[in-house]
Structures are given as structure tokens and as C-alpha cells.
DOKE-160867 format. One record per atom (N, C-alpha, C): x, y, z; atom name; residue in three letters; residue number from 1. Coordinates in Angstrom, 1 decimal. Example, Ala and Ser with C-alpha at 12.3 -4.5 7.8 and 13.67 -1.06 7.14 Angstrom:
BEGIN
       X       Y       Z  atom  type  seq
    13.2    -5.7     7.8     N   ala    1
    12.3    -4.5     7.8    CA   ala    1
    13.2    -3.3     7.8     C   ala    1
    12.8    -2.2     7.1     N   ser    2
    13.7    -1.1     7.1    CA   ser    2
    12.9     0.0     7.9     C   ser    2
END
This chain:
BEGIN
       X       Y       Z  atom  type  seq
     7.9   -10.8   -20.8     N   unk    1
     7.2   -10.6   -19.6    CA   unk    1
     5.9   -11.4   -19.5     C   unk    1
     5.3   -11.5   -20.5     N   unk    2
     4.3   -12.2   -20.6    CA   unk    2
     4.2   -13.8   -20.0     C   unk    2
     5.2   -14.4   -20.5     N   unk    3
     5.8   -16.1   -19.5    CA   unk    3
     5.6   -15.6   -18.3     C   unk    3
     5.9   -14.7   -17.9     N   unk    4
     6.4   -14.5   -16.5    CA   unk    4
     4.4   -14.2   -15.8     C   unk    4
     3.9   -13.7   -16.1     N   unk    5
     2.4   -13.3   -15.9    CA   unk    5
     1.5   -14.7   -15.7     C   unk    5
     1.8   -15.6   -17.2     N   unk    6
     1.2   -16.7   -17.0    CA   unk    6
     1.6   -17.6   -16.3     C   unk    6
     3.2   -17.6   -16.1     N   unk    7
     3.5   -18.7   -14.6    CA   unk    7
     2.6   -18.3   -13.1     C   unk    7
     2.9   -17.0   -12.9     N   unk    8
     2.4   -16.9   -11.6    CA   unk    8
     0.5   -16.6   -12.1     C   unk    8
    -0.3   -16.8   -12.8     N   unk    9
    -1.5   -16.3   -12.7    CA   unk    9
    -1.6   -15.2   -12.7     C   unk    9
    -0.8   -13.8   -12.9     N   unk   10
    -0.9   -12.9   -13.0    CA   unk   10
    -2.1   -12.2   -13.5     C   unk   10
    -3.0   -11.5   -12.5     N   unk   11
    -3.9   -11.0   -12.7    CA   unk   11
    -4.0    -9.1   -12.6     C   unk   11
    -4.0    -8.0   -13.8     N   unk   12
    -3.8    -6.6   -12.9    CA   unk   12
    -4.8    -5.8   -13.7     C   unk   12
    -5.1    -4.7   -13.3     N   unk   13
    -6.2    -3.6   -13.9    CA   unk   13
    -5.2    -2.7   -13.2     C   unk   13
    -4.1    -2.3   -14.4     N   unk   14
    -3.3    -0.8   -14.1    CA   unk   14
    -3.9     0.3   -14.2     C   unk   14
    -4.2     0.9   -14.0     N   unk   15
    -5.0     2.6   -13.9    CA   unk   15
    -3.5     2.7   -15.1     C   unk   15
    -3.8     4.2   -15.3     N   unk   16
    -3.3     5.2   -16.0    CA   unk   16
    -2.0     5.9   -15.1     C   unk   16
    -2.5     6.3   -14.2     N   unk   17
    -1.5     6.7   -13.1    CA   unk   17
    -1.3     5.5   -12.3     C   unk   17
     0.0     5.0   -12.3     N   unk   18
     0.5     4.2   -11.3    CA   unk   18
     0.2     3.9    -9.6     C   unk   18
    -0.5     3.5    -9.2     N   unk   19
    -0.9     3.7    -7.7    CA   unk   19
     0.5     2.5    -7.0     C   unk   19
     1.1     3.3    -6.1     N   unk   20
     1.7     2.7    -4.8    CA   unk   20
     0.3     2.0    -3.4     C   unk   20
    -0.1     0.6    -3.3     N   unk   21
    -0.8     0.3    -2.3    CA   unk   21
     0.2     0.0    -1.0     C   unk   21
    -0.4     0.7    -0.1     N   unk   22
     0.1     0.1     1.4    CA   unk   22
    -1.2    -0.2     2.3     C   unk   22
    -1.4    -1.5     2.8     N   unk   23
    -2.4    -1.5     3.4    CA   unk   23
    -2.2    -2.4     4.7     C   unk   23
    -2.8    -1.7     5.7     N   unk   24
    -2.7    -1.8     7.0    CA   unk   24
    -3.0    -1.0     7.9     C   unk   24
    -3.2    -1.2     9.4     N   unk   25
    -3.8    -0.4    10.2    CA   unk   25
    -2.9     0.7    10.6     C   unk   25
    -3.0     1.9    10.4     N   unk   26
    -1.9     3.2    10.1    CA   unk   26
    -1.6     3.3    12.1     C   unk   26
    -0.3     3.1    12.2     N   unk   27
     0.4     3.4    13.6    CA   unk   27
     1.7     2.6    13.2     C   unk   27
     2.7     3.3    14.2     N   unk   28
     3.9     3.9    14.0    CA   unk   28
     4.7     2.5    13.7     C   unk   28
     4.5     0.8    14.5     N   unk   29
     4.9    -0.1    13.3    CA   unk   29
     4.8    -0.9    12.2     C   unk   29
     3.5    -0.2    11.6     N   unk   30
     3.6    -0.4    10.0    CA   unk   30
     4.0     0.7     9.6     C   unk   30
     4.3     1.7    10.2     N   unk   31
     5.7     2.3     9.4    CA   unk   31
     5.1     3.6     8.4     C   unk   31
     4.1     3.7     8.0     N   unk   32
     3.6     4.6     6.9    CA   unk   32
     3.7     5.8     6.7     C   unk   32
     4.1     6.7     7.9     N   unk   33
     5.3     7.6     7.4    CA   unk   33
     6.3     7.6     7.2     C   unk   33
     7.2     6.8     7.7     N   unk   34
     8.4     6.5     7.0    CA   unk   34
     8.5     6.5     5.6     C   unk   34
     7.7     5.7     5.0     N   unk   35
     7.3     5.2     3.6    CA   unk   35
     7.0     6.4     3.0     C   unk   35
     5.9     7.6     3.3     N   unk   36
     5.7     8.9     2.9    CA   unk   36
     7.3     9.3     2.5     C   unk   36
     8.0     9.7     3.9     N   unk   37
     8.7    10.0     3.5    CA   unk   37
    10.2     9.9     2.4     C   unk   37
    10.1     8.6     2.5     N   unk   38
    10.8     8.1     1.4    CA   unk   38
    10.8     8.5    -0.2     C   unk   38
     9.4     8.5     0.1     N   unk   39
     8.9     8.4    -1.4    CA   unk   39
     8.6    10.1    -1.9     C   unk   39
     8.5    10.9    -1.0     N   unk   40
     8.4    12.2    -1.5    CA   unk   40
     9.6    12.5    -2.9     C   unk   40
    11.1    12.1    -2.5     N   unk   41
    12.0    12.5    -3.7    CA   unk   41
    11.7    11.5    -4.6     C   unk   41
    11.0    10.8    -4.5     N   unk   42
    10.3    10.1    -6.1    CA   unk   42
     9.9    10.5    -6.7     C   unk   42
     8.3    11.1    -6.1     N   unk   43
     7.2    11.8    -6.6    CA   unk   43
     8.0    12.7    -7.5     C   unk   43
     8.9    13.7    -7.3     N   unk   44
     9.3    14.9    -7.9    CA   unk   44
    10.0    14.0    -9.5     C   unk   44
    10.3    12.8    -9.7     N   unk   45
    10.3    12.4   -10.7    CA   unk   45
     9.7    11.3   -11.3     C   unk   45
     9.0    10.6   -10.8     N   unk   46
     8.0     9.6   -11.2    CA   unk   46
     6.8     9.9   -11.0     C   unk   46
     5.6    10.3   -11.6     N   unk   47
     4.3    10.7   -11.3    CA   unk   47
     3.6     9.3   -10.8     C   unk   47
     2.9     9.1    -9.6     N   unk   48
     2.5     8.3    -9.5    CA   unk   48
     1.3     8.8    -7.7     C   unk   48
     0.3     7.8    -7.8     N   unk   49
    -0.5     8.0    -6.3    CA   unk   49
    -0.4     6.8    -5.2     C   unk   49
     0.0     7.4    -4.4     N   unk   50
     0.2     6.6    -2.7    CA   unk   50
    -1.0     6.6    -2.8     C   unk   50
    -1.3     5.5    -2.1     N   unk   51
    -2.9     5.1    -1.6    CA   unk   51
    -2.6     3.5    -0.3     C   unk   51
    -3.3     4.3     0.6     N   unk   52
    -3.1     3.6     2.0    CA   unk   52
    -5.0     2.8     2.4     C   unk   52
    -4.8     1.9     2.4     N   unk   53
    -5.8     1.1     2.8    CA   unk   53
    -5.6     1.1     4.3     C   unk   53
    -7.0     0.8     5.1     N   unk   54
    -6.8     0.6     6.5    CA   unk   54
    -7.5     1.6     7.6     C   unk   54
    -7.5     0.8     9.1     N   unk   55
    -8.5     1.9    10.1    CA   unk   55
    -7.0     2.8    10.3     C   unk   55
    -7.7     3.9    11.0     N   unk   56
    -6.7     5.0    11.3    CA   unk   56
    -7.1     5.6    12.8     C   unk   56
    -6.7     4.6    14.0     N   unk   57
    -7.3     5.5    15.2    CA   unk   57
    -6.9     6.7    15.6     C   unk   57
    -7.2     7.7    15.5     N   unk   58
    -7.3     9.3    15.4    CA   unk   58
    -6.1     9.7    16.7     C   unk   58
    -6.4     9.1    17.8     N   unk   59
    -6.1     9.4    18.9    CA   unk   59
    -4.5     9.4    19.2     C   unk   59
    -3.8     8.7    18.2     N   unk   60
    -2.2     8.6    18.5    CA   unk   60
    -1.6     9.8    17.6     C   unk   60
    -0.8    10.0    18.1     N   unk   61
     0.3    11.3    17.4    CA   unk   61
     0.7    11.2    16.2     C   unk   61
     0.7     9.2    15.6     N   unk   62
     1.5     9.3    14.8    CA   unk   62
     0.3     9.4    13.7     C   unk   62
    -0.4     9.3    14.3     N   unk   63
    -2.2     9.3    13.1    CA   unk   63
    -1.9    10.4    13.1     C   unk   63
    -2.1    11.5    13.6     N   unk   64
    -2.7    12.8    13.4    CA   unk   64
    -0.9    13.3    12.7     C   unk   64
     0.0    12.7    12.3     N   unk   65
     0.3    13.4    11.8    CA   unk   65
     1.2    12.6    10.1     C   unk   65
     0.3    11.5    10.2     N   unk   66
    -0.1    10.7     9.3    CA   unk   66
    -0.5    11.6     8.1     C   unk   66
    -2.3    11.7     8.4     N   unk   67
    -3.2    12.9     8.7    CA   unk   67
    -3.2    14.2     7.6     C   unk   67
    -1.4    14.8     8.2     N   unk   68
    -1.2    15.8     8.0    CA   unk   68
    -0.4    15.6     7.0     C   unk   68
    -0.1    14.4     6.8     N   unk   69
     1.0    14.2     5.1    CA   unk   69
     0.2    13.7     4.0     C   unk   69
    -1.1    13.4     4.6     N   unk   70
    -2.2    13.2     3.6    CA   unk   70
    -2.5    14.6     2.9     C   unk   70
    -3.2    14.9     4.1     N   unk   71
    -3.4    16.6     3.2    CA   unk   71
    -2.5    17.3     2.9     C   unk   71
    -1.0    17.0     3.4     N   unk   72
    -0.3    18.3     2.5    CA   unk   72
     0.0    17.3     1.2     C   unk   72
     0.0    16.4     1.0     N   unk   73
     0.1    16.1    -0.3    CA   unk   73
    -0.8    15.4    -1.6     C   unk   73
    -0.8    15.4    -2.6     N   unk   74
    -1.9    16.1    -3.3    CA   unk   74
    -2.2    14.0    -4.0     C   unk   74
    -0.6    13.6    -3.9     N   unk   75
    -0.5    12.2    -4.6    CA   unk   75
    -0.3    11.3    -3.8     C   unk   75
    -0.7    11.6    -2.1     N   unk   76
    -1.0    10.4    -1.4    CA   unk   76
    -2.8    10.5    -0.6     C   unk   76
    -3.2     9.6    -0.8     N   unk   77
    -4.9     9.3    -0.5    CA   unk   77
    -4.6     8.4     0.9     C   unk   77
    -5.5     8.1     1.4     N   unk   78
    -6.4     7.2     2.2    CA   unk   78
    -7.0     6.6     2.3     C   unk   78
    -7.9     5.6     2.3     N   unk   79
    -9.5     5.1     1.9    CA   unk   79
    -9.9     4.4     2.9     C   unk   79
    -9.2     4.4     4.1     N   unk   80
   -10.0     4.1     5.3    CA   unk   80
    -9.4     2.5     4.6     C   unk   80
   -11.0     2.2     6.0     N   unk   81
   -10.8     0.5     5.4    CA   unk   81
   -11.9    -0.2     4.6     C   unk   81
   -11.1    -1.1     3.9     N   unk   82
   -11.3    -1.7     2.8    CA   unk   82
   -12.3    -3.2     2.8     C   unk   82
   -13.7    -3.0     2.2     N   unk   83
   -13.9    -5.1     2.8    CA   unk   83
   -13.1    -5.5     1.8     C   unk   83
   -13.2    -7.1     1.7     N   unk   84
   -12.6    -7.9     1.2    CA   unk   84
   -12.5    -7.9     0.0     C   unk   84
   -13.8    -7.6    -0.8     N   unk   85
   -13.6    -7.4    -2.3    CA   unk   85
   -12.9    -6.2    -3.1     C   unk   85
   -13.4    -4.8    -1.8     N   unk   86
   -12.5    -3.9    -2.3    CA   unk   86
   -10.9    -3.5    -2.1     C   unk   86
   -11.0    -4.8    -1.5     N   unk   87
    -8.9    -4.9    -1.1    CA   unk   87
    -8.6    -5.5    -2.2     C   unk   87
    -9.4    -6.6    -2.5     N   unk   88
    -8.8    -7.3    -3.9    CA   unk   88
    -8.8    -6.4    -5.0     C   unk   88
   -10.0    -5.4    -5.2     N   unk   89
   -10.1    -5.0    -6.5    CA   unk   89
    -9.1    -3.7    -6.4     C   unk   89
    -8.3    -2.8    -5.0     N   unk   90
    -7.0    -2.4    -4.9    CA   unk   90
    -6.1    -3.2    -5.3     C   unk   90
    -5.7    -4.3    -5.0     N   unk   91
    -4.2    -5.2    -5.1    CA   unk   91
    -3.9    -5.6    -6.1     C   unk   91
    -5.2    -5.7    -7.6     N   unk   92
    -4.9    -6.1    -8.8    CA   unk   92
    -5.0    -4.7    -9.5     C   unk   92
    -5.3    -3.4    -8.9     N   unk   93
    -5.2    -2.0    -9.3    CA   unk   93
    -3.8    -1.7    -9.4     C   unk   93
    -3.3    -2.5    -7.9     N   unk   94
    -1.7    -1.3    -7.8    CA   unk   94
    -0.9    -1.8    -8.7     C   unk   94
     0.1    -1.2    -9.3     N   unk   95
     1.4    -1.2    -9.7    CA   unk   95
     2.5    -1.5    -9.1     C   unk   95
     2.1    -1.5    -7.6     N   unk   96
     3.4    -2.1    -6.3    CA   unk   96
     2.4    -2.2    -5.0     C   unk   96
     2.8    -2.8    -4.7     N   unk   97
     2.4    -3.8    -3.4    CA   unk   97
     3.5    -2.9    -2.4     C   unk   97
     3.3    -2.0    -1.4     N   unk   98
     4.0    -1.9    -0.4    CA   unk   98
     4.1    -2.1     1.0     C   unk   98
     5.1    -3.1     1.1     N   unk   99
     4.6    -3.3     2.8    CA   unk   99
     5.6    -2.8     3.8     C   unk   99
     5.7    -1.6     4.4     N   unk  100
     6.6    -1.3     5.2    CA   unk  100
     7.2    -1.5     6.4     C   unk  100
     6.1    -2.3     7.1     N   unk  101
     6.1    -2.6     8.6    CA   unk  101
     7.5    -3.2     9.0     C   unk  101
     7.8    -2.8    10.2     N   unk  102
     9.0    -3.0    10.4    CA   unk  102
     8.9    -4.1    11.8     C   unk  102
     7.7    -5.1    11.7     N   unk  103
     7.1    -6.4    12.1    CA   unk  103
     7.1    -7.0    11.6     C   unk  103
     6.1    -6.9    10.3     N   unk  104
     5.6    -8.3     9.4    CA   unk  104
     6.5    -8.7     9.1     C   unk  104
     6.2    -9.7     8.6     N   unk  105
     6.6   -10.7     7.9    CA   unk  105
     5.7   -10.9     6.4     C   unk  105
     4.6   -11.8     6.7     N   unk  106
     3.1   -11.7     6.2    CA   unk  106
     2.2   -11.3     6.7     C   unk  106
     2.2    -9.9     6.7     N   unk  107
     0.6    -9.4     6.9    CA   unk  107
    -0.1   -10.2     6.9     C   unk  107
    -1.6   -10.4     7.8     N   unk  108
    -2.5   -11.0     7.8    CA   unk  108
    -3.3   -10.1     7.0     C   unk  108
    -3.5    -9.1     6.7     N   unk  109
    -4.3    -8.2     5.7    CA   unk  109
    -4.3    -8.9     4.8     C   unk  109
    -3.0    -8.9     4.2     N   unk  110
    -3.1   -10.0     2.5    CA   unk  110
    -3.9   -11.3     2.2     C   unk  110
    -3.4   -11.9     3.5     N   unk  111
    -3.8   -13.5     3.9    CA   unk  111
    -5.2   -13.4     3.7     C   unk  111
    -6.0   -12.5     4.4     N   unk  112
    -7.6   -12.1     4.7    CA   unk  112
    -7.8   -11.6     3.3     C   unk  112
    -7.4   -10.9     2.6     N   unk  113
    -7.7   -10.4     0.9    CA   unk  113
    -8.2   -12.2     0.0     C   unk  113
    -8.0   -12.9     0.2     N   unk  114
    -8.0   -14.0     0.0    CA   unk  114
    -7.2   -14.4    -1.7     C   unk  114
    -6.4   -13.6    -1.6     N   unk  115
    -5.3   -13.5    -3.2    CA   unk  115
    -4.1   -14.7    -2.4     C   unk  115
    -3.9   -15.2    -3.5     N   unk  116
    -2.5   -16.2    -3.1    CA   unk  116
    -1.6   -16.0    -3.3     C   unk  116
    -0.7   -16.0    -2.3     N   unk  117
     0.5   -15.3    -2.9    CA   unk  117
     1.7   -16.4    -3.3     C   unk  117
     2.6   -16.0    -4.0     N   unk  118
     3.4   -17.3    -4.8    CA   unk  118
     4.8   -16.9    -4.1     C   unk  118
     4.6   -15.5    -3.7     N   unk  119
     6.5   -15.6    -3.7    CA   unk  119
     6.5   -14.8    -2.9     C   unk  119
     7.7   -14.3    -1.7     N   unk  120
     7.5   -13.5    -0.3    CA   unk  120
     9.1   -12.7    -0.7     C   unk  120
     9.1   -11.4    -0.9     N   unk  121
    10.4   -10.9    -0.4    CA   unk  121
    10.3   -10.1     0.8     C   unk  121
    11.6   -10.0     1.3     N   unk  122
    11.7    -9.1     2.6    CA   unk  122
    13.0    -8.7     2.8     C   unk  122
    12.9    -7.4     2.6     N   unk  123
    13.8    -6.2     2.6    CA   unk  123
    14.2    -6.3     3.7     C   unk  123
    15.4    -6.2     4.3     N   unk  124
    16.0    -6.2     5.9    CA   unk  124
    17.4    -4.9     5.6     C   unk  124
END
């Protein structure tokens, strides 16, 4: 695994506990309850922490009940939004990169983190 680090520049600061990052502006097509809910029958066997980067305008339904899957659950966070350095020092934290949106392609979030990216998958 090591070849594989030094081809792409591989750079990471793993925490202890595995963090899932999703980062983007939380409404209903980036998708981030979906993704919640996906991931709940993991949790129950991989110990690990969701953490959502991004603004969260209060005012839509799908926020407030965003919101409410934050607080009922103990291993997914929020951190609002992120400047630039503290997106970077998230993206070389996570353990997975998640992008749910059922738009993107390439997030502009990433592009603006100013990390390079080497390789693009997309789940369809």
C-alpha cells in the first residue's frame, strides 16, 4: 500500500476513530440524509464518526430534519462551515471522502479546498 500513497502524494492524519467527511451545503440535493441513513446499519458494526462540513439554512424541512439526525445520533457531528485551511486539515483527517449528491459530479467545495485531485469515481 505504501507504492500506492507515494504514486498519488498521498497525504493523511487518521484520527483514532475513523471519521466519514461529507462536505457541502446541507439541502435535499446533496443528499445528506440519505447518506445518514444508509449508514446507520454500519454504525451498529463498524465504529466510526460522520462529520458534515458546510452552511445549513435552517429554514427548509430538510435542514430541520437534518438537525434532528444530528442530535439523535451520538456518531454523526456537524461543523457548520469550514475556511479553506480547515477543509484541508478535515480531507487529510477523513478516512473516506463522501460525496452523496445526486448532482455533482465535482463538487466545487473540493476544487475551492485547493487539494488535487488525481482520480474521480462516480457511483451511478
Amino acid at each position: 500500500m505504501r507504492w500506492i500513497r507515494a504514486f498519488f502524494q498521498f497525504r493523511t492524519n487518521l484520527s483514532f476513530l475513523p471519521i466519514v467527511l461529507c462536505v457541502g451545503l446541507v439541502c435535499a440535493r446533496k443528499n445528506q440524509n440519505a447518506l445518514t441513513d444508509t449508514l446507520i446499519p454500519l454504525v451498529k458494526e463498524i465504529d466510526f464518526r460522520l462529520v458534515f462540513l458546510g452552511l445549513a439554512p435552517a429554514e427548509s424541512d430538510y435542514v430541520r430534519k437534518f438537525f434532528q439526525k444530528v442530535a439523535q445520533f451520538s456518531w454523526i457531528r456537524h461543523g457548520g462551515f469550514a475556511s479553506r485551511d480547515e477543509l484541508k486539515s478535515a480531507l487529510q483527517g477523513a478516512a473516506l471522502i463522501v460525496l452523496p449528491s445526486i448532482e455533482d459530479k465535482c463538487p466545487m467545495v473540493v476544487l475551492y479546498s485547493g487539494n488535487r485531485m488525481r482520480a474521480s469515481f462516480h457511483c451511478f
